[in-house]
Each structure stands twice: as C-alpha cells, then as structure tokens.
N, C-alpha and C positions, 0 to 999 in steps of 0.2 A: 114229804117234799124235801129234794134238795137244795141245801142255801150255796150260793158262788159269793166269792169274793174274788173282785178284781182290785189289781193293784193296776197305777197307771207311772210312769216316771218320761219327762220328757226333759234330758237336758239339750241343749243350745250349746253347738259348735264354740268354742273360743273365739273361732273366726269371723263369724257371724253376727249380726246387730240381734237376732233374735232366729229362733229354729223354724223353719219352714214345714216341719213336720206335725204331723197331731195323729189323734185316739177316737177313736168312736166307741163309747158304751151307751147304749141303748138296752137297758134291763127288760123294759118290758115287749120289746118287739126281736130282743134275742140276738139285736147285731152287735158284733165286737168287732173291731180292725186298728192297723196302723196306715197310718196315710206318708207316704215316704214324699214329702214337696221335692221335686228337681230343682237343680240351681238353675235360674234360669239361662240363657244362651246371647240373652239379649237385653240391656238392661230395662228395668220398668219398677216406678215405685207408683202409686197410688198415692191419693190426697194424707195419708195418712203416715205413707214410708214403705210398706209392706207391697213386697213383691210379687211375682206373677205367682210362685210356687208358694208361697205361705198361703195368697188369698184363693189358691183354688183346693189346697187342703182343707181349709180351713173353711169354705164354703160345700163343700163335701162334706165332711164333719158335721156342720149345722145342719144339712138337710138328712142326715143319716139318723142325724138323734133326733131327727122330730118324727120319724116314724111310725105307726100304730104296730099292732102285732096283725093285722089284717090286711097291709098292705103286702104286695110282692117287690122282693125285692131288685127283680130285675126289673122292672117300672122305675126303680126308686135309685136305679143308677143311672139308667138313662135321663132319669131327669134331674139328677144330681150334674150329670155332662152337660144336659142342654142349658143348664141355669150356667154353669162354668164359660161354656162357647158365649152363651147372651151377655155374660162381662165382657169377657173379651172384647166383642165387640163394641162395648159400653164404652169401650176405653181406647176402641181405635187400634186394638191391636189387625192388623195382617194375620188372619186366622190363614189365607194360600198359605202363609210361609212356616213351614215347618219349624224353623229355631226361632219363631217369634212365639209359636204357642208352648 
C-alpha cells in the first residue's frame, strides 16, 4: 500500500480581516481540493463577521470532508451548492441578483 502525505498551508491576504479561502482533505473518501472564496461584490458580514465568500468555502469544505468513500461525488457537489443557495437565502440574500451571490 501506498502512504500520501498532504501538506496544507493557508495564508490570509494582509489586506484581509481573515482568508476567504480553504482545503479539503478527506483521506478516506479520496477527495482533496482548494476552495478559491471570491471577494464578494456586495457587502455581507454574518453574525459572526465572516462573509459571503469565506462562509460558502468553508461550508463546502465541511460538507466535502464529511463524505464516505461510497458516496458520489457529483451528489455531494450539488448538495454542497444547494446547502450554500439555502444560506443565502437564510440570510436574505437576492439570489436573482448575480453580484449579490
């Protein structure tokens, strides 16, 4: 059997309160990725600070790594998008409007 090792490194823009970007490693369902957060177009902070492009990396990210090795992965993007859209809406965003998503 061959062993991997991932290395992960995420720094945070200077510009930035924190990086809108993230990692998916999922060893035992074989997914690896980078999640590239867009700046968003239009502002939006949630209760917490964290804006449209950090929490939808990052809520991608979570549903990525909880996947089994059994699951398909295109099921597991489309519902990684529909959990994203169902924020949005959570949150009153304008999903019509193109620079608001």
């Amino acid at each position: 059997m061959i062993s991997h090792s991932v290395d992960c490194i995420n720094v945070k823009s200077p510009e930035k309160n924190e990086s809108e970007d993230a990692y998916i490693v999922n060893k035992s369902a074989l997914v690896y990725g980078v999640l590239d957060g867009a700046t968003p177009l239009v502002p939006f902070e949630d209760e917490n600070g964290h804006n449209g492009a950090y929490l939808s990396a990052h809520l991608f990210k979570d549903h990525m790594e909880r996947l089994m090795p059994i699951d398909s992965l295109i099921d597991a993007v489309e519902e990684a998008n529909f959990q994203i859209y169902e924020k949005m809406k959570e949150y009153r965003v304008d999903v019509t409007k193109a620079e608001e998503r």
